[in-house]
C-alpha positions as CSV (number, residue, x, y, z in Angstrom):
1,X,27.2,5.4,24.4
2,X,23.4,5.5,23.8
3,X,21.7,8.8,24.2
4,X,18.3,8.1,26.2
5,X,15.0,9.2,25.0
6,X,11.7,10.0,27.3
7,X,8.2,9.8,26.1
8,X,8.1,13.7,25.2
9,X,11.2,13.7,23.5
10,X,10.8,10.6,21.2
11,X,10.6,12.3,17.5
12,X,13.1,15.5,19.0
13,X,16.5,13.6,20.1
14,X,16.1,11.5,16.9
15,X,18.3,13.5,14.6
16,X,18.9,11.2,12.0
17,X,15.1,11.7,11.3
18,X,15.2,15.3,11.9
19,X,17.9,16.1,9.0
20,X,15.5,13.9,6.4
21,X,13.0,16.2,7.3
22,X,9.9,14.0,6.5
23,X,6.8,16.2,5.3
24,X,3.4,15.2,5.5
25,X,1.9,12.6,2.9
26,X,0.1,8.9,3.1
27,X,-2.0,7.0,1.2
28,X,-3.6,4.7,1.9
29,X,-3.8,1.3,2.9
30,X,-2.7,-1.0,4.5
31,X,0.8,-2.3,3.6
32,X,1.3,-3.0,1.6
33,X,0.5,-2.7,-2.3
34,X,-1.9,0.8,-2.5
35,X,-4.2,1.1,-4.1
36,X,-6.1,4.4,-3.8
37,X,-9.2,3.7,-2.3
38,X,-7.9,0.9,0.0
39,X,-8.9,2.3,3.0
40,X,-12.5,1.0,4.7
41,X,-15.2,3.5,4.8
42,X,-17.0,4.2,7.7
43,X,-20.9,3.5,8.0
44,X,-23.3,3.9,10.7
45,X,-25.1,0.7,12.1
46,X,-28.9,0.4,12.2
47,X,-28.7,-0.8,15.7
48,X,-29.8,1.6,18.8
49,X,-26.4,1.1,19.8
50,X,-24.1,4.5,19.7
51,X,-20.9,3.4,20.3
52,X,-21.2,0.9,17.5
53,X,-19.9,1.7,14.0
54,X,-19.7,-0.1,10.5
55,X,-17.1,-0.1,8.1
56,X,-17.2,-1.4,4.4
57,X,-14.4,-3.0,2.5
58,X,-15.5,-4.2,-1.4
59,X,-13.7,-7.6,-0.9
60,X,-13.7,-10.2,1.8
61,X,-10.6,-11.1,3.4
62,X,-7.9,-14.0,2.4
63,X,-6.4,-14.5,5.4
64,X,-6.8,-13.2,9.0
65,X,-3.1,-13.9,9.1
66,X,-1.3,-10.4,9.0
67,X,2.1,-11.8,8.1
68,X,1.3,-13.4,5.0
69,X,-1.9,-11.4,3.7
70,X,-1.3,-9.2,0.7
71,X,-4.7,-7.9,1.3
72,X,-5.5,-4.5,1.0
73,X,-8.9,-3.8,2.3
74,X,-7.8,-5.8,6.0
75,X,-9.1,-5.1,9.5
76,X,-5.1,-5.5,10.5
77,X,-4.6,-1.6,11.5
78,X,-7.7,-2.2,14.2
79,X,-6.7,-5.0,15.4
80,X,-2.7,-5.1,15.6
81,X,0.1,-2.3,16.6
82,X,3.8,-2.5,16.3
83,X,6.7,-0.6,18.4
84,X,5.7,2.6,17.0
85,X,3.0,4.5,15.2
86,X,3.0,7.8,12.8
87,X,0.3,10.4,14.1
88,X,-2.0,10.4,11.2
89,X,-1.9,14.5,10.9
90,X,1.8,15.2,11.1
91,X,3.3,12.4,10.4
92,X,5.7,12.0,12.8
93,X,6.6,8.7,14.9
94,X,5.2,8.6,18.3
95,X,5.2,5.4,20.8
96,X,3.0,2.4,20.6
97,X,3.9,-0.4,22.1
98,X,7.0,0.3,22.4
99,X,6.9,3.8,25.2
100,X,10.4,5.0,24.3
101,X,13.3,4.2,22.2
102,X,17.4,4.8,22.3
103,X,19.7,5.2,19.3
104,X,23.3,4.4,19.5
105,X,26.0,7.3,18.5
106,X,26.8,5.1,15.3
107,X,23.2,4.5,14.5
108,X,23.6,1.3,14.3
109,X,21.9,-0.1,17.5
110,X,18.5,0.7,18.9
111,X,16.7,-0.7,21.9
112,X,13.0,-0.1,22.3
113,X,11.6,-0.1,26.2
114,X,7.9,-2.1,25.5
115,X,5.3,-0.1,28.6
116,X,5.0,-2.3,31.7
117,X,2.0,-4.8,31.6
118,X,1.2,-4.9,28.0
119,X,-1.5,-7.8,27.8
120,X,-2.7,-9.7,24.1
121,X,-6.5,-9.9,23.6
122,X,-6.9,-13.6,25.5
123,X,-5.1,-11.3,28.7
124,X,-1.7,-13.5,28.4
125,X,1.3,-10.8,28.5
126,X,2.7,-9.0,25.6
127,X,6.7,-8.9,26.4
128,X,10.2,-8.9,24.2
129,X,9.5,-12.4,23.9
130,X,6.4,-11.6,21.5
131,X,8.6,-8.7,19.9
132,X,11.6,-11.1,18.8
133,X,9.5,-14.2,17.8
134,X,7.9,-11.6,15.6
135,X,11.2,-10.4,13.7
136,X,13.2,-13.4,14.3
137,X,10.8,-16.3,13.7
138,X,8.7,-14.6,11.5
139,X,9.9,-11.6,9.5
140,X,13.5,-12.4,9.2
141,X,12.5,-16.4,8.6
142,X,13.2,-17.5,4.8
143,X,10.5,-20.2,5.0
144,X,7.3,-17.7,5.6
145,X,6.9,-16.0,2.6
146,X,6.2,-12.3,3.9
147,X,6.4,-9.5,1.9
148,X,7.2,-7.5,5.8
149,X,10.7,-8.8,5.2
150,X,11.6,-6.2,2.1
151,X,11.0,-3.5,5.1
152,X,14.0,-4.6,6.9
153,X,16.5,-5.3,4.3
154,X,19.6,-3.3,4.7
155,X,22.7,-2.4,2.6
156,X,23.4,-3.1,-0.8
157,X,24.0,-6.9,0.3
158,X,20.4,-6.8,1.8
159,X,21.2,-8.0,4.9
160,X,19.2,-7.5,7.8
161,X,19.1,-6.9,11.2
162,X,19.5,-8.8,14.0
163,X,17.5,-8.9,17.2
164,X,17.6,-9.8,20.7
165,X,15.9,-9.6,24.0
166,X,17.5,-7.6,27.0
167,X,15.0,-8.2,29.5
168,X,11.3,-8.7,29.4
169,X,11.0,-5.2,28.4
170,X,13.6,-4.4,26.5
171,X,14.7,-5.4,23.0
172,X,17.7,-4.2,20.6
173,X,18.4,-4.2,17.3
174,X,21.9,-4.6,15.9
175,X,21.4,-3.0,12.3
176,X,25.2,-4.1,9.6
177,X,25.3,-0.2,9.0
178,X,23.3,2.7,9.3
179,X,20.1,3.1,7.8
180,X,17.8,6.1,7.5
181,X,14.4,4.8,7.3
182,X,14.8,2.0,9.9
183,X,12.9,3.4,12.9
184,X,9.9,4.3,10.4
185,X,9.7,0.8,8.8
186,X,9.2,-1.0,12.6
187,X,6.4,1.6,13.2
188,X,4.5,-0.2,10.0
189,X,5.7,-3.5,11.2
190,X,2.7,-5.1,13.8
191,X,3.6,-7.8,16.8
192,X,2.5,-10.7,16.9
193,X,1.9,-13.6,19.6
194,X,4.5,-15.6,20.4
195,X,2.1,-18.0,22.8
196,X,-0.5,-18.6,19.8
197,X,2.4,-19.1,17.1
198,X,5.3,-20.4,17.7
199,X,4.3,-24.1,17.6
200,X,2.8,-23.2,14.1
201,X,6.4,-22.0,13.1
202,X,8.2,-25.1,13.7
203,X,5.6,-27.2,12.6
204,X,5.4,-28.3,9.0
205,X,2.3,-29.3,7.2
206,X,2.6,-32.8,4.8
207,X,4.1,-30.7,2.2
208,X,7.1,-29.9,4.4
209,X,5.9,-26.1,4.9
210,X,5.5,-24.5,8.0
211,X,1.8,-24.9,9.6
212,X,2.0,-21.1,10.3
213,X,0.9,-20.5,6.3
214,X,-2.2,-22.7,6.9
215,X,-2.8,-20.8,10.6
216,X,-5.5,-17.8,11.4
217,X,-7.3,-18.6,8.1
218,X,-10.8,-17.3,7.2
219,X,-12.0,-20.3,8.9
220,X,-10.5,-20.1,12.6
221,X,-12.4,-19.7,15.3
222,X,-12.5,-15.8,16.1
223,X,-11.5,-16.3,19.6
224,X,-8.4,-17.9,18.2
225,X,-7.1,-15.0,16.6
226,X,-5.0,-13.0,19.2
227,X,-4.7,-9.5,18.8
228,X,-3.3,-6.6,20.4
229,X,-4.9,-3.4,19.2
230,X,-7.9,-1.4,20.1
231,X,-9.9,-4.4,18.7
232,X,-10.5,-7.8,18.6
233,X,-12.0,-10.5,15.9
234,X,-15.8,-11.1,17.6
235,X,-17.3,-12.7,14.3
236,X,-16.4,-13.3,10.6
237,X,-19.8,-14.6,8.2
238,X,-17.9,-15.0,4.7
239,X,-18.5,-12.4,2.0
240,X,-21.0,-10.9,4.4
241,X,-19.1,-9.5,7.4
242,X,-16.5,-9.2,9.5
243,X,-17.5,-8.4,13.4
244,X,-14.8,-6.5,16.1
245,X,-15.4,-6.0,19.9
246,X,-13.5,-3.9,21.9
247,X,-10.5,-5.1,23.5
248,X,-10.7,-5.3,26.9
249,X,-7.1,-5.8,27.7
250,X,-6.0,-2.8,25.2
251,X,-3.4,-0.4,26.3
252,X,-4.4,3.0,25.5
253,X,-6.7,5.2,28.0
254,X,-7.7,8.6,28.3
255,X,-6.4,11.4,30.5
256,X,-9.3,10.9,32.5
257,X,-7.9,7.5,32.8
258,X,-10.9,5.8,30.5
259,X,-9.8,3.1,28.9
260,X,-10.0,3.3,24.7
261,X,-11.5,3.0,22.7
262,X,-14.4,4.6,23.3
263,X,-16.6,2.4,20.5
264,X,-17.8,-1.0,21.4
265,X,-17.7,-2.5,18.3
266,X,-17.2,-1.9,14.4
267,X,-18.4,-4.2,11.5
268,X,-17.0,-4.6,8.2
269,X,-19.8,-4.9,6.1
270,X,-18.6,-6.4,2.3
271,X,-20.4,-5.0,-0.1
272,X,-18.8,-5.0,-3.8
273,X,-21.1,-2.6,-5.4
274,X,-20.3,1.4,-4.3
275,X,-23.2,2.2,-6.0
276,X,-25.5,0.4,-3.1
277,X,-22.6,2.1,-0.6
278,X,-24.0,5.7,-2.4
279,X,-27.6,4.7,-1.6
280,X,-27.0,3.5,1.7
281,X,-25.3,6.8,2.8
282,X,-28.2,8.7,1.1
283,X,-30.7,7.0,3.1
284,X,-28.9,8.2,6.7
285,X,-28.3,4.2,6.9
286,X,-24.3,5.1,6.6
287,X,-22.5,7.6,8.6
288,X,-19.3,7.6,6.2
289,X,-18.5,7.6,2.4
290,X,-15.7,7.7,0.6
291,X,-16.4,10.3,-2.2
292,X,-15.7,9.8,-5.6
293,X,-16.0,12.0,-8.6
294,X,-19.0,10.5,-10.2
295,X,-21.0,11.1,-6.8
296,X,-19.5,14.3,-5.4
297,X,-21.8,16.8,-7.0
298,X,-24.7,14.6,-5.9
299,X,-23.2,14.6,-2.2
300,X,-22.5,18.2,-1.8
301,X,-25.7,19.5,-3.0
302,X,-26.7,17.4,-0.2
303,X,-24.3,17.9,2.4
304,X,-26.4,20.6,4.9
305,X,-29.4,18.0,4.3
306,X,-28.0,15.1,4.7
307,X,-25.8,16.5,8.4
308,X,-22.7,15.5,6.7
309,X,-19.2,17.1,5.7
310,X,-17.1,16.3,2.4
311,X,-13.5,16.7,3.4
312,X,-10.9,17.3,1.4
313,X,-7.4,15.9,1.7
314,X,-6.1,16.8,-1.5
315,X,-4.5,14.6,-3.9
316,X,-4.4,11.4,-3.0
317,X,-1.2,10.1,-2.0
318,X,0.6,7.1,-4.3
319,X,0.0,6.6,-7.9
320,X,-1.9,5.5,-10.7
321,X,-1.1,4.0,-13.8
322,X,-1.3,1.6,-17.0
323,X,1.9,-0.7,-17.4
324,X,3.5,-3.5,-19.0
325,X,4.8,-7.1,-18.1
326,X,8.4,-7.2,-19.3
327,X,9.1,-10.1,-17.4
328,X,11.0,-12.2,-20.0
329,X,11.0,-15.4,-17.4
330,X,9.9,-18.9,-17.9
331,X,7.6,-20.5,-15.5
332,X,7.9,-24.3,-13.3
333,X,6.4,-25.5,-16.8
334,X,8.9,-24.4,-19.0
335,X,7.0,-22.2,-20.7
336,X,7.5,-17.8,-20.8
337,X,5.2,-16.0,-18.5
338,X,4.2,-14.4,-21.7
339,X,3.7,-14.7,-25.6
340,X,7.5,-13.9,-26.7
341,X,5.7,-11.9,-28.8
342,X,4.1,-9.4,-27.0
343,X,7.2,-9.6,-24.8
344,X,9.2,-8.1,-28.0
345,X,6.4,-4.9,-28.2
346,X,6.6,-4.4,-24.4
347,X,10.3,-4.3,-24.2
348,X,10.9,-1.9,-26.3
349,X,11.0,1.7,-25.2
350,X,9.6,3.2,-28.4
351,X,6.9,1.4,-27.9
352,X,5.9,2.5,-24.3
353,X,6.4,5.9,-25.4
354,X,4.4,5.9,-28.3
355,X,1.2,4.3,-25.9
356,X,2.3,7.6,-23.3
357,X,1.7,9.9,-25.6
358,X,-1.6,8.4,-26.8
359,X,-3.0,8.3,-23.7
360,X,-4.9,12.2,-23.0
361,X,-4.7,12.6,-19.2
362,X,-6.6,15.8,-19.7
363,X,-9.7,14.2,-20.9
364,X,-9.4,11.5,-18.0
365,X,-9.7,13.9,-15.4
366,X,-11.9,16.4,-16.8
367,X,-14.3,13.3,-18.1
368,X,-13.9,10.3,-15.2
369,X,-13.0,12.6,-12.4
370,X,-15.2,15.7,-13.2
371,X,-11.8,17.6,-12.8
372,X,-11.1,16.2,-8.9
373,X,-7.8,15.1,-9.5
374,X,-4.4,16.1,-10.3
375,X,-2.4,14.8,-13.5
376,X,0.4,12.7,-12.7
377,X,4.2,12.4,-13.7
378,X,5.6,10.8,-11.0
379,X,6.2,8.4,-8.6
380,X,6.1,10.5,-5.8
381,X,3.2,12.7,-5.2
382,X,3.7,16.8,-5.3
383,X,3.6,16.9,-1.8
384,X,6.7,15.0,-1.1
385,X,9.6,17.5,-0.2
386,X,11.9,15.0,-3.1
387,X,9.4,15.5,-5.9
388,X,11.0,16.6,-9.1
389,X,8.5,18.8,-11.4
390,X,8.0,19.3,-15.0
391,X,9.1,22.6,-14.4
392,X,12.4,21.6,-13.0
393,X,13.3,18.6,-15.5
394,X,10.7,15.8,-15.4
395,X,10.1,14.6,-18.8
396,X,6.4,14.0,-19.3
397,X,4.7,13.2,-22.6
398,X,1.7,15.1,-23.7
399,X,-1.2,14.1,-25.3
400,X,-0.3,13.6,-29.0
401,X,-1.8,10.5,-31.5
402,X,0.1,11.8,-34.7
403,X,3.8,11.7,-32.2
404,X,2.9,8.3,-31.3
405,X,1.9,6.8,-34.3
406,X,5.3,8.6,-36.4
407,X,7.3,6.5,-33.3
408,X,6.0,3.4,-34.1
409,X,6.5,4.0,-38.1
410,X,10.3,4.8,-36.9
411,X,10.7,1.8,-35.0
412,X,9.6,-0.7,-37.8
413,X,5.7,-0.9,-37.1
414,X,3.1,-0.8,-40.1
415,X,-0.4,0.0,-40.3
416,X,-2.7,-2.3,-43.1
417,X,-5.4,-1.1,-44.7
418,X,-7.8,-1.1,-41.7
419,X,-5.6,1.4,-40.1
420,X,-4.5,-1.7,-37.9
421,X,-0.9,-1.6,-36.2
422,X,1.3,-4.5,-36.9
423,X,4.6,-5.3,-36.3
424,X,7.7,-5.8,-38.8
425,X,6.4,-9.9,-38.9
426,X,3.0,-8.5,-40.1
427,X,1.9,-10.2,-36.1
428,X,-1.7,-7.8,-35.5
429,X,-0.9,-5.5,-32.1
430,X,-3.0,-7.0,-29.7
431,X,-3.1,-7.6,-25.9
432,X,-5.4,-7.5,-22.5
433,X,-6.0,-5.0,-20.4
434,X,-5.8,-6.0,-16.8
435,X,-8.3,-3.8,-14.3
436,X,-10.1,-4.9,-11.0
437,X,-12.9,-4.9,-10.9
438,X,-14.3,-3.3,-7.6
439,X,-13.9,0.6,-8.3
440,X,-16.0,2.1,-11.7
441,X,-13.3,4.8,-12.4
442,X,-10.9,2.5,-12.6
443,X,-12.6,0.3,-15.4
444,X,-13.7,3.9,-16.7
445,X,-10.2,4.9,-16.8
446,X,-9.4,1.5,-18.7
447,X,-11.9,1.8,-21.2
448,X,-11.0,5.2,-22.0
449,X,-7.2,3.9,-22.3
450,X,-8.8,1.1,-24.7
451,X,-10.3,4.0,-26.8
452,X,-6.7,6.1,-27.1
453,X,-5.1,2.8,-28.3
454,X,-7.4,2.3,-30.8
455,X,-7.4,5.7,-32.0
456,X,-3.4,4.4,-33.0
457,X,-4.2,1.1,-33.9
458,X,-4.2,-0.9,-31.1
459,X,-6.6,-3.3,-29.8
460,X,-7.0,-3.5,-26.4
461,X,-9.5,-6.8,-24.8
462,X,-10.7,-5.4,-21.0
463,X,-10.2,-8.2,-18.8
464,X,-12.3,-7.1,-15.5
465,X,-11.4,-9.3,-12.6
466,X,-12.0,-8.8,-8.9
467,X,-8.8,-7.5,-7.0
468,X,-7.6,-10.8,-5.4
469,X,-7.6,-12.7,-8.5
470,X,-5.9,-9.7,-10.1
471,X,-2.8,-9.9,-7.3
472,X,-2.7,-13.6,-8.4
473,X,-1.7,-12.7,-11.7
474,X,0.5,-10.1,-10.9
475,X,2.2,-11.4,-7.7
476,X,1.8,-15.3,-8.8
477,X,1.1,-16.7,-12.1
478,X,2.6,-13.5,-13.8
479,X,0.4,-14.2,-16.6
480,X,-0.7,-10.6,-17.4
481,X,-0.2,-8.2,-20.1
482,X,-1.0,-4.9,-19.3
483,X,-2.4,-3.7,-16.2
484,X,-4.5,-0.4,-15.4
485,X,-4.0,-0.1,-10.9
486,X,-2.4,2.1,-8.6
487,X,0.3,1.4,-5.9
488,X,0.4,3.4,-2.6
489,X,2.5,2.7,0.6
490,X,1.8,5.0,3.5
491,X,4.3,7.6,4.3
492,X,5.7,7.2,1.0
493,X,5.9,10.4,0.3
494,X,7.8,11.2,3.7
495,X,10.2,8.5,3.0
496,X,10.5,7.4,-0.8
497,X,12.5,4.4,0.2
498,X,9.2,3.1,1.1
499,X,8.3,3.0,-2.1
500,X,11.4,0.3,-3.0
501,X,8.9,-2.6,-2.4
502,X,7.5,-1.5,-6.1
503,X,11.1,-0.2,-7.5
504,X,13.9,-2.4,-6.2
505,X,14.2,-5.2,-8.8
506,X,13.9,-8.1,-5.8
507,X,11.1,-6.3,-4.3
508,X,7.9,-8.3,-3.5
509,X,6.0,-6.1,-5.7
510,X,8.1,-4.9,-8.7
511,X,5.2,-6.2,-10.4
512,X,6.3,-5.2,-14.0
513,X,9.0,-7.9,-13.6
514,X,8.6,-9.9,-10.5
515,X,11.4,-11.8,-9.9
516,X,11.5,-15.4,-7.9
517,X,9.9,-14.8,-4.6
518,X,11.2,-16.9,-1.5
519,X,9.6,-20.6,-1.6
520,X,9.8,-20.4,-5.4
521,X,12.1,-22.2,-7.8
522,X,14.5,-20.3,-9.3
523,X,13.0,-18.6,-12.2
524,X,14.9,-19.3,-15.7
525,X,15.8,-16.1,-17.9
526,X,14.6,-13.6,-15.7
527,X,16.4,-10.2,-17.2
528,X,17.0,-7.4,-15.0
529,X,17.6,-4.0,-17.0
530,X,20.3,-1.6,-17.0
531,X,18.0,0.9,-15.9
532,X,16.5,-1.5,-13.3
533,X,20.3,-2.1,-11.9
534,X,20.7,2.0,-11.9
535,X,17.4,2.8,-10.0
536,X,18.7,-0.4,-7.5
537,X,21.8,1.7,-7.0
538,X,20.1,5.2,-6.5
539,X,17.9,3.3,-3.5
540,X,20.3,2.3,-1.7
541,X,22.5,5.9,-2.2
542,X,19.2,7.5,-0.5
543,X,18.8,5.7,2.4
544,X,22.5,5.8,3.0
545,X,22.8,9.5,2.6
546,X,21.5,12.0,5.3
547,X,21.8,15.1,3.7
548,X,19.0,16.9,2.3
549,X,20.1,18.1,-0.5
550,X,21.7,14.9,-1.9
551,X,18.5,12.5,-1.3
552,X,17.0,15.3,-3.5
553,X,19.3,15.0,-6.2
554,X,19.3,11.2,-6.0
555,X,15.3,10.6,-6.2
556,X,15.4,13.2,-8.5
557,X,17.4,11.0,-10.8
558,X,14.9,8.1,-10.0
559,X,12.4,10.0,-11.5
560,X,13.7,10.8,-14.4
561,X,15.0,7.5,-15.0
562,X,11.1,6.2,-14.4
563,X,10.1,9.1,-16.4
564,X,12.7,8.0,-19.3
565,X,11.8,4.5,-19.0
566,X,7.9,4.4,-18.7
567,X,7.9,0.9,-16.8
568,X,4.5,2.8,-15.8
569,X,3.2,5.2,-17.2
570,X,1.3,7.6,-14.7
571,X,-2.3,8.9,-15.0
572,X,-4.6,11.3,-13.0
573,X,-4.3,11.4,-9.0
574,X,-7.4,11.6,-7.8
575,X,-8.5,13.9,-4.4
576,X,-9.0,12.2,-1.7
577,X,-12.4,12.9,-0.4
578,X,-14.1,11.5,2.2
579,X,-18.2,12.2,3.3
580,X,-18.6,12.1,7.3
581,X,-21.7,12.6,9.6
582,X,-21.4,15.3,12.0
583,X,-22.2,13.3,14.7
584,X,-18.6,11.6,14.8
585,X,-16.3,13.5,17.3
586,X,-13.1,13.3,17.7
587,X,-12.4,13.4,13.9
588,X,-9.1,14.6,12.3
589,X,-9.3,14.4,8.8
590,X,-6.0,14.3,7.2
591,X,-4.1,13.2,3.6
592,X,-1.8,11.2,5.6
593,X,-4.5,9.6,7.9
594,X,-7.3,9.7,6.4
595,X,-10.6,10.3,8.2
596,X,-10.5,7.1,11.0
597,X,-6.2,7.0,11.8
598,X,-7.7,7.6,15.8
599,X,-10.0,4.8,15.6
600,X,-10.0,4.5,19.4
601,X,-10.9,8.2,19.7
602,X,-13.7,8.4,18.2
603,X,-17.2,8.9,19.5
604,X,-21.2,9.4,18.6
605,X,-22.9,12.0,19.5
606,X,-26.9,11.3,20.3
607,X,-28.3,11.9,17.1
C-alpha cells in the first residue's frame, strides 16, 4: 500500500530519510567532480539594466549537453531542474518538478506526481514522457556515456531501477531492493526533452555512435537548446561569454502570483585570470566575489567602502588533496598508462606514507591561506554527522621529514651523494606534478608540495595545465602521475554515499585507478586492491543499513581504511567565503548553497 504525501509533508512522511538524519553540508559544484571553487561568482553588469546580473566562470564550456558534460564551472543548475531539489540552507528535499512523491511500505517503489502544465523553454509540455526518456533513454542507456548513471546504481550487483509512465503526470520507479539515498540522487538528476532528443538517441553518427554525443554542442544555435529552469541559453560568444534570458514559460511564481525569476538575464562572463575578477570587484564593476585568502584582508578592509559583505560559510565542503596514479592498466596501444616504474614507487604504501608525512599542512594554511582554512584528514568534512576525528581513531600523519625519510631507508630506498632519493635499481625518484591551472592557491599549494619533496629527495616537475585538459588525463588518457585537486559532490556530507562516484572502484571518477568506462575496450591488467574491494563492500553496507549508529560505524571504517591507505592524501580545507553587494536581496548565504542556490529570488535594489 503506498502512503500518500502532500506538498507540506514531502520531507516529514519520508522516514527512511528521517532515521539517516542528513545534517547540513555541500560543496560545491555542479555534479559532478568538485572542485572547491566550482561555483560561478556573481558580478554586476555595466548596463542600466537592474534586473540584469553577471556571473564569471574561469573556463568556457565543453558541451551545452548536460548529460555528457563533466564540466564543472556549467550554467546547468540555471537552466535545468530535476524531480526534486535540496533547499540550499537546510538541506532538505523539497518539490521541483515533480510537486509531490509516494513511497511504497517496502521502499522499493516510488511514484512522483509532475505539477499540471509544466511547459520546456520553446512552450511544448513537460510531461512523464520527458521524465522516462530521461532515465530510460538516457541515464540508464549503455551507449551514452554519462557519469549520471553511477547515481542510480543499486545493490551490490549494481543494477538499476526501472521506470515507467502511469499517466501524463505520473511516473514510478521500481527500485531491485531498498535503497537509502535514492530519493536524494533524482533531486541532483535534471530532465531533459524528450521532443528535442529522442531522434538524436536512436540515431547514430558514421562511427556507429549515437548522434546525441555530437548534439547541443558549443556550436548549436542557442534557441535549440531546450531548457526547463529559471533560464534559458539567449547567446554563447566562445571564451568570451555565455548569455541567459529569463524563461518565460518557467514554473515557479511568487505568492503574489509573479512569475520567477525576478532577474531578466545573467551573463557568464569567462575570464581566466582572478586577479582581473579582484580588480573588477574593486572598481564597483562586480557586484560578487568569491573571496580567497590572498585577497581577504584587502576585501575586508574595504568592505564598509566598497557596500559589500564577506560571508562566511565555514569550511568548505569536499576535499583537497595530492595523489597518485596506481592504475597498473595497459592502454588500446598496448602500452601501461604509466612508466612501470613509477608504478612500482606509487604502489607501495611505504612510500605514500613517507610523501604524507613530508608534506607540513600547518605551513600550507598558515602560508597559502593566511590561516582561512581547516587542516584535513578526511574524506568527509567535520560537519558531516559520520565524520570520524583524530580524536576518536583517525590516523593522520604529522609533519615530520626525518619519519619519512627513515621509511623510505626501511623499504629499500637510498640517497647518493646529492642527497638524491633513488630506488633499490639505483632509478633517480622523479615524477610530475599534475595541477590546474585556473586557481593561484592551488599551484601555490603544489609548489609548496614540490618544496617538502625535495626537502626528502624527491624531484617533483609542475605540470600547470588548464582544468579541461587536466580531466582528460585523469578521466581519459590516464596519463598522469601525481595530481594536486579537490573533489566535492554536493550534499556529500549529508549522504556519504554520494561521495562513491570517487570511492567505488567502477565509479566514473575513482580517478586514482580509473577503470574501463562504458564505450571503452576492456582495459588489460587493471588491478583492483584488497583495500579497494573492502571500501566497495563498506558502500554498499551504508546505503543498505538505516540505522544511525551502524552507518556511523561503517563510514567510520571507510575512513580509516582511506586514512590507512593514503590513495589521497588530504590537505587544508579552505573557508568558503564569498564577497556580496548589499544591494542583492533576497540572499541566503549558506555552506550548503552557497550565496546564489535561489537564483530566481533574487533582486537589485536601485543603487
Amino acid at each position: 500500500m503506498l502512503e500518500s504525501k502532500n506538498k507540506n509533508q514531502d520531507i516529514h512522511r519520508f522516514s527512511i530519510y528521517r532515521i539517516v538524519n542528513f545534517l547540513a553540508g555541500v560543496v560545491f559544484c555542479c555534479l559532478l567532480i568538485l572542485t572547491s571553487g566550482c561555483r560561478p561568482t556573481l558580478l554586476n553588469s555595466q548596463s542600466n539594466n537592474n534586473s540584469k546580473l553577471v556571473l564569471v566562470s574561469p573556463s568556457p564550456p565543453t558541451t551545452f549537453n548536460y548529460a555528457i558534460s563533466r564540466f564543472p564551472y556549467s550554467i546547468f543548475r540555471y537552466i535545468y531542474e530535476g524531480l526534486i531539489s535540496e533547499n540550499g540552507l537546510t538541506g532538505e528535499l523539497e518539490p521541483a518538478l515533480a510537486e509531490s512523491w509516494i513511497l511504497s511500505e517496502d521502499k522499493k517503489r516510488i511514484i512522483f506526481t509532475l505539477r499540471s502544465e509544466l511547459k520546456w523553454s520553446d512552450g511544448e509540455p513537460l510531461t512523464a514522457d520527458d521524465v522516462v526518456f530521461t532515465y530510460q533513454d538516457i541515464y540508464l542507456n549503455q551507449k551514452i556515456p554519462t557519469v549520471y548513471r553511477d547515481f542510480l546504481r543499486i545493490g551490490s550487483s549494481g543494477s538499476f531501477p526501472s521506470v515507467k509512465k502511469i499517466d501524463k503526470q505520473r511516473v514510478e520507479f521500481i527500485l531491485p531492493e531498498p535503497f537509502a539515498p535514492f530519493i536524494r540522487y533524482i533531486g541532483r538528476l535534471k530532465i531533459l526533452p524528450d521532443h528535442a532528443l529522442r531522434d538524436t538517441i536512436f540515431s547514430t553518427e558514421t562511427d556507429g555512435k549515437p548522434l546525441f554525443l555530437s548534439t547541443w554542442n558549443t556550436n548549436t544555435e542557442p534557441e535549440k537548446i531546450i531548457s526547463n529552469g529559471a533560464f534559458r541559453l539567449e547567446n554563447y560568444i566562445p571564451s568570451q561569454r555565455i548569455v541567459l534570458q529569463k524563461n518565460p514559460f518557467y514554473w515557479r511564481s511568487d505568492l503574489a502570483g509573479n512569475s520567477l525569476p525576478y532577474l531578466d538575464k545573467m551573463i557568464v562572463q569567462i575570464i581566466q585570470s582572478t586577479d582581473n575578477q579582484l580588480l573588477r570587484f574593486r572598481s564597483g564593476e562586480l557586484d560578487s566575489i568569491g573571496v580567497d585568502a590572498e585577497a581577504f584582508q584587502l576585501l575586508k578592509r574595504e568592505e564598509k567602502r566598497g557596500k559589500y559583505k564577506i560571508y562566511n560559510g565555514g569550511p568548505r565542503l569536499g576535499y583537497q588533496f595530492v595523489g597518485f596514479n596506481l592504475n597498473q592498466g595497459i592502454n588500446s596501444q598496448g602500452k601501461p598508462f604509466l612508466n612501470p616504474i613509477k608504478s612500482r614507487w606509487f604502489n607501495n604504501l611505504a612510500f605514500r606514507q613517507a610523501v604524507a608525512y613530508a608534506i607540513n599542512r600547518q605551513e600550507i594554511n598558515n602560508n597559502i591561506y593566511r590561516g582561512l582554512g581547516k587542516i584535513q584528514h578526511s574524506p568527509l568534512a567535520v560537519q558531516s554527522p559520520y565524520y570520524l576525528s583524530p580524536e576518536a581513531g583517525l590516523k593522520v600523519y604529522d609533519y615530520n621529514p626525518e619519519k619519512a625519510k627513515k621509511i623510505l631507508l626501511d623499504t629499500g630506498f637510498q640517497y647518493n651523494d646529492a642527497n638524491e632519493l633513488l630506488d633499490e635499481d639505483g632509478n633517480r625518484v622523479e615524477f610530475t606534478i599534475l595541477v590546474k591551472s585556473e586557481e593561484k592557491l592551488r599551484i601555490d599549494t603544489a609548489v609548496k608540495i614540490q618544496k617538502y619533496l625535495s626537502n626528502i629527495g624527491i624531484k617533483g616537475n609542475l605540470q600547470v595545465l588548464n582544468f579541461n585538459t587536466v580531466l582528460r588525463k585523469l578521466l581519459s588518457s590516464r596519463d598522469w602521475e601525481c595530481y594536486v585537486g579537490a573533489f566535492g559532490v554536493s550534499g556529500a556530507d549529508l549522504e556519504p554515499n554520494l561521495l562513491s562516484l570517487f570511492w567505488l572502484s567502477n565509479g566514473s571518477f575513482h580517478q586514482f585507478n580509473l577503470g574501463s568506462k562504458p564505450g571503452e575496450p576492456r582495459m588489460k591488467n587493471w588491478q583492483v586492491s584488497d583495500w579497494e574491494k573492502e571500501i566497495d563492500r563498506l558502500f554498499i553496507a551504508g546505503y543498505q543499513t538505516v540505522d544511525e549508529n551502524k552507518r556511523r560505524e561503517i563510514y567510520g571504517e571507510f575512513q580509516q581504511i582511506v586514512a590507512e591507505q593514503l590513495p589521497v592524501f588530504f590537505l587544508v580545507n579552505p573557508l568558503s567565503l564569498q564577497a556580496v553587494r548589499n544591494h542583492i536581496d533576497n540572499l541566503k548565504f549558506s555552506a550548503i548553497g552557497g550565496a546564489f542556490w535561489n537564483i530566481d529570488e533574487l533582486k537589485i535594489q536601485e543603487k
